[in-house]
Phi, psi and omega in degrees: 000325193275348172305310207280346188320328212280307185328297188314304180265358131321308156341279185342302205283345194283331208273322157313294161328336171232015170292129170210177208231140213219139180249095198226144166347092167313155142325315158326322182289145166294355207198114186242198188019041168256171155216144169238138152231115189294121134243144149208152226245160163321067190303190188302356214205127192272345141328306185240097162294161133301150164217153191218140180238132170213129205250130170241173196164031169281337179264348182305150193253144138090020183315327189306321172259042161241155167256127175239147172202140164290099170239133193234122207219104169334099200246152142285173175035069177309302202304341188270349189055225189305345173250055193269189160260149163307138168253333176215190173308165188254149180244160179205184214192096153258163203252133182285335189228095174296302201314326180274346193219080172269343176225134177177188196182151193226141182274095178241166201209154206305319191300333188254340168266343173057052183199138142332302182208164186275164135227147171211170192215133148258183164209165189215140173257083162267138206236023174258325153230029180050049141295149215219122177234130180256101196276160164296170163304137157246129154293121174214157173212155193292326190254000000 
């Protein structure tokens, strides 16, 4: 067993490294052709990742009247995943302008959120016709 450890957290690590999580258009939804997408990558601290959330909406019909916004909340007992308890206020993020910033990505990193792992949400606004689309909870973590 102690021969296989070192594979086991080799796996282990590569498989962080390339986990990411994809957010795409019900048929159902009012705001079609978009994707968001979690991954995460190798921060500054060899220890600790990064996670970058990145949106694409070059192809959404009607971009001028959309709000895209973030929320994100910060958990304890990362090992419970989507059922941890909250460790602090849910934070959010908004993109101000989809037309102008229709492909981007935002960085969040362990030192400004002060946690171990994530749940995150967008939620998108067409405000033209006050359609309201809610994505599930997603899970991510900093290690």
């Amino acid at each position: 067993m102690i021969k296989k450890l070192p594979y086991l957290i080799v796996y282990f690590f590569i498989s962080c490294i390339t986990y990411a999580q994809q957010v795409e258009a019900n048929p159902n939804d009012c705001i079609q052709n978009f994707t968001i997408n979690s991954k995460t990558l190798p921060g500054d601290n060899q220890h600790i990742d990064d996670i970058v959330i990145s949106w694409d909406f070059s192809d959404t019909l009607n971009a001028q009247n959309i709000e895209l916004n973030f929320e994100i909340q910060p958990l304890n007992a990362c090992w419970k995943g989507l059922e941890a308890p909250n460790r602090s206020g849910l934070e959010s993020f908004k993109i101000p302008n989809v037309l102008e910033n229709a492909i981007g990505n935002r960085k969040l990193e362990y030192n400004t959120l002060n946690c171990k792992c994530i749940k995150w949400r967008v939620l998108i606004i067409d405000t033209s016709t006050n359609c309201e689309i809610k994505s599930n909870w997603q899970y991510s973590s900093f290690l």
